[in-house]
N, C-alpha and C positions, 0 to 999 in steps of 0.2 A: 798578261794574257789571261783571257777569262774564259774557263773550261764551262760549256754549255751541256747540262747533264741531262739526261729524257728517258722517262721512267714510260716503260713499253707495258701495257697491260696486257695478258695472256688473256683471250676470250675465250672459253671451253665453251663449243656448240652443245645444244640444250635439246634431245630429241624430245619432240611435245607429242605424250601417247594418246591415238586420238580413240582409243576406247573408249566409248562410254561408260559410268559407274553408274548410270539408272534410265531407265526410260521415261519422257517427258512424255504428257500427252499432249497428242496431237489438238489445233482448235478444230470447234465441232460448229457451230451454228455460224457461218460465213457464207451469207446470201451472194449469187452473182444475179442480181437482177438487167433480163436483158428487154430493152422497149429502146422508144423513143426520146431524145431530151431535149430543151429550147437548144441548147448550142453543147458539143464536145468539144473545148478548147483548154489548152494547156499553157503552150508557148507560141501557138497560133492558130487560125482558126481551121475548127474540125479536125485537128489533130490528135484526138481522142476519140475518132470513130471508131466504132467496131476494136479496139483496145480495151482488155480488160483494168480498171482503174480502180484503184484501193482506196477509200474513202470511210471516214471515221467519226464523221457528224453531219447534218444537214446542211449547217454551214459550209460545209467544205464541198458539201454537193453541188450546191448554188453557186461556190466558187468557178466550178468547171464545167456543172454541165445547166448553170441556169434557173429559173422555177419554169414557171407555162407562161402561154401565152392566155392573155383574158377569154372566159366563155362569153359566147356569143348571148344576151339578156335583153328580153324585150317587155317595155312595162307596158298592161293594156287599160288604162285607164276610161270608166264610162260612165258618164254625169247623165243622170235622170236631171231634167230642169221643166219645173212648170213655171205659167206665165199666168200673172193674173193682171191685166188690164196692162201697164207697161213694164210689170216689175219682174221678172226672172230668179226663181228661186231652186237653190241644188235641194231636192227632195233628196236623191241618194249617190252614192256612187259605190262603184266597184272596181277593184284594184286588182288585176290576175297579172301572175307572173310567169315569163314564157322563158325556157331556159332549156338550153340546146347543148348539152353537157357534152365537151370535148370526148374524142377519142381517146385521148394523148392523157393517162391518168397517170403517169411515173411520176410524179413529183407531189400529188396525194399521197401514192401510195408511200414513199418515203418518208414524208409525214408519219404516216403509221407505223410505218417499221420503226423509225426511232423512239416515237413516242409509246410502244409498246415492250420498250425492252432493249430494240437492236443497239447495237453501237459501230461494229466494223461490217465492209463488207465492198464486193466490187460493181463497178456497174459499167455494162456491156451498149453503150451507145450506138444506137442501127441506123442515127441519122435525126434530122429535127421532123416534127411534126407533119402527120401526112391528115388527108381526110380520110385514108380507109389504113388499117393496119396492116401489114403484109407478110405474111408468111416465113415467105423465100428471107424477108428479112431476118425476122427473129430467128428462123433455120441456122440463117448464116451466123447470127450473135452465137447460140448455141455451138458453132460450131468453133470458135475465135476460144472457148473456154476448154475445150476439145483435149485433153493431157496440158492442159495450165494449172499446176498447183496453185492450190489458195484456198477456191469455192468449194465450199459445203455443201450446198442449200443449192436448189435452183428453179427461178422460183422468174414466172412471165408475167410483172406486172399488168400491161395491156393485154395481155392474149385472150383472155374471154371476150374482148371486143373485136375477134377476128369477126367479118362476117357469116361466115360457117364454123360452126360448132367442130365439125366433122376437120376443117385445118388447126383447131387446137389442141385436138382428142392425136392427131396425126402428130402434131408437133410433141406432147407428151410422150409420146410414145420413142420420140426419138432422144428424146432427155432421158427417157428410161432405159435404153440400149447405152447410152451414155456412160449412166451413172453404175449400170453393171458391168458395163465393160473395166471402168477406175474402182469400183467398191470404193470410193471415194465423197462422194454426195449423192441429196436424197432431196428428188423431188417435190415440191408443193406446190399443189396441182387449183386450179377454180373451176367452177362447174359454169359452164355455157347456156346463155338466155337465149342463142341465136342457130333456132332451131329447126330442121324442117316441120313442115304443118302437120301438125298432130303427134307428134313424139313429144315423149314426158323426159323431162330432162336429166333427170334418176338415170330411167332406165338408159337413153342415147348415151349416156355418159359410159356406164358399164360395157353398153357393147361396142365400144369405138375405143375402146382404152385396153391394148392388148398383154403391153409389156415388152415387146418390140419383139423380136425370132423368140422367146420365151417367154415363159408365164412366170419365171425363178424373177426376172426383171421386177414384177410388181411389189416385191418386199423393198424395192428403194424408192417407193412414193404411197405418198398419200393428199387425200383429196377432203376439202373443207367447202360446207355447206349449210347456211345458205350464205348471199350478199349479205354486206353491214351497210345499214343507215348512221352515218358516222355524225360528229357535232359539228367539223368543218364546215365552214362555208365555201360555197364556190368562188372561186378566185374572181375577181374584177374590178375593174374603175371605174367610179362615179359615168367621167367623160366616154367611156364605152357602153353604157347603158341608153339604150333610147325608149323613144317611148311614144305610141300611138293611145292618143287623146282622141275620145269620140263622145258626142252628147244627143241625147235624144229629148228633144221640147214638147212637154207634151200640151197641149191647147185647149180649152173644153170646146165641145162642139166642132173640133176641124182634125185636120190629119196630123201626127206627130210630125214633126220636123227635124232632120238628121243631119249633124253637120259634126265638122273639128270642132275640140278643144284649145283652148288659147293654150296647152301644154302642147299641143299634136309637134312631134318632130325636133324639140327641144331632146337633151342628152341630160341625164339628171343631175350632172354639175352644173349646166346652165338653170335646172328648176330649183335649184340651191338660192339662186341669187333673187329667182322672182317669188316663188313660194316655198318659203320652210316647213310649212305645215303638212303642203304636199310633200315634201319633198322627206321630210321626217315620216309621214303615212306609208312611202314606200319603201323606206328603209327597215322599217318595221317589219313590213309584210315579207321582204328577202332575209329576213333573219331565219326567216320560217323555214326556208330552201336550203335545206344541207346535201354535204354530197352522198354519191349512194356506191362503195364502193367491192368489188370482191375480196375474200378476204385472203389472200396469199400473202401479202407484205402483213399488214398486219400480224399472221401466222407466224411471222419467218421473226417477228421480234420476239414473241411470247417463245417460240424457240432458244433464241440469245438469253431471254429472260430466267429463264427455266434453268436452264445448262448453267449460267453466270452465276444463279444465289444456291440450287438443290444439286444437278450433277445431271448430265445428260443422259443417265438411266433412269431420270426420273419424267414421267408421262407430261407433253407439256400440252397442260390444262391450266387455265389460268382468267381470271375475270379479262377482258380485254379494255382498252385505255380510247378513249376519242367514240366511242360508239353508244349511240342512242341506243339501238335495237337493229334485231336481225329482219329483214326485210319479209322471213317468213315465221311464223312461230310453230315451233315443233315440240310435241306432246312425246313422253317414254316409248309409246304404241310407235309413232314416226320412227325415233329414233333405233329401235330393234331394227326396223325393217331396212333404216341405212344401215350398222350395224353389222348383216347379216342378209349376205347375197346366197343365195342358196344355190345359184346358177354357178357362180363363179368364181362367187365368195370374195368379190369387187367391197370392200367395206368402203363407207363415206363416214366419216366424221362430222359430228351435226356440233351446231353454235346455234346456244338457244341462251334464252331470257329465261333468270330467275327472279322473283320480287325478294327486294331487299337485296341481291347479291349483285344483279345487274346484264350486261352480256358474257357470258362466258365460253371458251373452248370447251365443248362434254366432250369429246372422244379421242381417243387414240390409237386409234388403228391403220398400220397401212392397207394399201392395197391389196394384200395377201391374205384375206379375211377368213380361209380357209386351211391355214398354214399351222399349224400346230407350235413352232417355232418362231416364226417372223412374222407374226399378227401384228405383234404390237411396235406402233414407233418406239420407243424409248429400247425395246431390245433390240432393233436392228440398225442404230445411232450406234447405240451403246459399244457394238460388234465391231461397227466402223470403226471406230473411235478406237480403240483395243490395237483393231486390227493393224492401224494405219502407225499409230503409236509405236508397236514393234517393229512395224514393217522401218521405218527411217530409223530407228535405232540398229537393227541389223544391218542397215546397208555400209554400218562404220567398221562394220568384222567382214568386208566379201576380200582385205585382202590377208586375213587372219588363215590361219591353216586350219583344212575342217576334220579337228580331232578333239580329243577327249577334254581335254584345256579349255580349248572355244567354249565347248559343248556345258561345260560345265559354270563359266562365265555367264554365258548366254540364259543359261536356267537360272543364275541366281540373281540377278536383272530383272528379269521376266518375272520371277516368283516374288520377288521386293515391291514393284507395280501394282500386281495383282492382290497381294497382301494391302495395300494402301488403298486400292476399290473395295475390299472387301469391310475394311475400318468403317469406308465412307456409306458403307451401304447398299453398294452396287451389288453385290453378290449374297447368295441365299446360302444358311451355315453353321451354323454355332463355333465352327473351327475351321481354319483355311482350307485344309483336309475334305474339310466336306463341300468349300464353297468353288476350288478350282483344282488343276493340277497341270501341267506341263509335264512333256514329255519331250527327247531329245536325245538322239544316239544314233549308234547302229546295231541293226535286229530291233531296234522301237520304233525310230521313226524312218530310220534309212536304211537302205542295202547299201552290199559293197558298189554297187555299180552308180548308185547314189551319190557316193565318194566319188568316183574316180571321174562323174561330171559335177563336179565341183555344185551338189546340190543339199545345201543345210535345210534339212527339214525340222520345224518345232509343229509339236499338234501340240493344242491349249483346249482343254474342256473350263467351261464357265456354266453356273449353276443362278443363271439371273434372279432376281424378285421373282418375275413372271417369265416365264412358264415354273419357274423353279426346278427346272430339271438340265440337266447337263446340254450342254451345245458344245458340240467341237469347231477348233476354227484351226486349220491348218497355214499355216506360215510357212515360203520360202524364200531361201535367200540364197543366189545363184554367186558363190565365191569363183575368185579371180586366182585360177588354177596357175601354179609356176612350174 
């Protein structure tokens, strides 16, 4: 008889402590661009409408939501011909190019966003291409990101193509309630060409852009000026370009004579096949035709750009990538007067041309241009950024008991973090001492009645670059009382 022996392993359960030992930062530059896109498909079609979707190259953009559809491009070709007894000769012609630039810019501007830096980010599909842009739409995108962790940035590729200035200036305004409601992201904003008669677009911009129930709102956006004339070309195919041919003969002694060209109503693939010459002259001439875009996507890369190689307290100023020039040129004298709103202290951020350097982002300011504290973008990222970082690291101690233990864990986390911004430059100092401080107790940051509703309070003063003087940022964290 054969004794069968089984060797029984003891498992001793393994509690896995889910304290944190440091705080990680939170990501900072995660555009959700909400517009329009040729298709939002996944696993079928349209099933990435109005779903925020996490997307990490162009190619993957293209994967789900498509490029565009062809501009609309019409070639107007016009033969001068004289006739000398039966002979017909082209004295000249002219070649103008008629082009009808889509509404529907989300997939330019994605273009720029990565080609300027971006790499992650989501995008908020309102549906495929309309002829007029809609509001109520982008509203509704806007709202689909509503308490969705992820977006940073937010940022309405098409919106300066609303018909009214005055529904973009509105829709901002509701990103801006938004983004104060989460102190989670930070809008970037385009300034509108679709104006009523006689408003300067400066100024309509300032007074239509409020901050939503508060003015405390406008320190989570800012606003970039002017358009970019980009190097892109307009998207299109040969077989969708037509083309109207017209000749005028002139005769000596009689009346000119007006008729079609043997091109009239041809599509330039078909002028491919009968004349190259032509057909090379007007490829030429569309080279000339770039797009003309606003610059928010672009923006939102040189953001990713910035935060990626320096640190998101540093001002994201930066040559810009795919652009000719800025569609207006602005002198020092301009730029004060964006700069510095005296009404309302509304700052614009100008993008101008330098020789030899190229187009570049000059400013950094949000909309808070009066703000002693939250002037500058790179210190109210930065704040986020802090803020948001402590904030998910605490919420791993809400079922930790709130006493002296905690208290004393939580400060030396928070104080480890802060010492590692201040290495990297983020803080203003010669010694931690001077550059930050946390505080965290009771009688410092809490009362007894503090305790007894399970309410952990940490206040952090940080002493940024700029202003270089202290800011407080208070933190709470609502523990799960037994």
């Amino acid at each position: 008889m054969i004794a069968n022996t089984f060797k029984i392993a003891v498992v001793h359960p393994v509690e896995i402590h889910k304290i944190p030992t440091s705080v990680i930062s939170v990501a900072t530059a995660v555009p959700a661009f909400i517009g329009y896109t040729q298709k939002a498909s996944k696993d079928s079609p349209g099933d990435l409408n109005f779903i925020p979707t996490y997307i990490t190259s162009l190619l993957e953009y293209e994967q789900y939501f498509g490029t565009m559809d062809d501009e609309i491009i019409t070639i107007h070709i016009l033969d001068q011909l004289t006739k000398v007894g039966k002979i017909i000769n082209l004295s000249s012609r002219e070649i103008n190019v008629q082009i009808h630039p889509s509404k529907n810019i989300m997939y330019y501007q994605m273009q720029l966003f990565f080609a300027n830096g971006g790499s992650e980010c989501y995008i908020v599909s309102v549906g495929t291409p309309k002829a007029s842009i809609s509001k109520r739409a982008l509203k509704k995108g806007l709202d689909k990101i509503d308490n969705f962790n992820g977006p940073t940035l937010i940022i309405f590729p098409e919106g300066a193509n609303l018909t009214k200035a005055e529904d973009l200036y509105n829709l901002y305004n509701e990103a801006l309630v938004q983004a104060y409601k989460l102190r989670d992201r930070f809008v970037i904003m385009d300034i509108s060409k679709n104006l009523p008669a006689g408003q300067n677009e400066i100024d309509f911009f300032r007074e239509n852009i409020s901050g939503g129930t508060t003015t405390s709102g406008l320190k989570y956006g800012a606003a970039y000026y002017p358009w970019l004339i980009t190097s892109m070309l307009y998207r299109y195919i040969d077989s969708s370009v037509t083309i109207v041919h017209k000749t005028i003969t002139r005769k000596a002694g009689r009346n000119d004579v007006k008729g079609n060209g043997a091109f009239n109503k041809l599509t330039l693939n078909e002028l491919l096949v009968r004349n190259i010459l032509v057909y090379t002259e007007i490829k030429t001439e569309l080279a000339k035709y770039t797009v003309i875009l606003p610059p928010s996507a672009a923006m939102a890369g040189i953001y990713a750009a910035i935060d990626s190689s320096k640190g998101v307290w540093k001002a994201p100023s930066a040559s810009l990538t795919n652009i000719n020039a800025p569609t207006v040129s602005i002198n020092d004298i301009d730029q004060e007067s964006l700069n510095v709103d005296v009404k309302a202290g509304k700052s614009i951020n100008a993008i101008r041309e330098f020789s030899g350097r190229g187009t570049l982002a000059w400013g950094s300011r949000t909309l808070a241009g009066n703000d002693n504290e939250w002037r500058y973008v790179s210190v109210c990222r930065f704040f986020m950024m802090i803020a948001n970082s402590i904030k998910v690291t605490l919420k791993n101690f809400e079922s930790e008991p709130n006493n002296i233990n905690t208290w004393i864990t939580v400060k030396s986390i928070i104080n480890d973090f802060l010492i590692l911004q201040w290495r990297q430059g983020a803080l203003q100092g010669i010694k931690p001492d001077e550059a930050f401080f946390v505080r965290l107790g009771l009688g410092e940051t809490m009362t007894p009645q503090d305790i007894l509703n399970g309410r952990m309070i940490v206040e952090i003063g940080m002493a940024p670059v700029r202003p270089a003087e202290f800011i407080i940022l208070k933190v709470i964290q609502q523990m799960i009382i037994n």
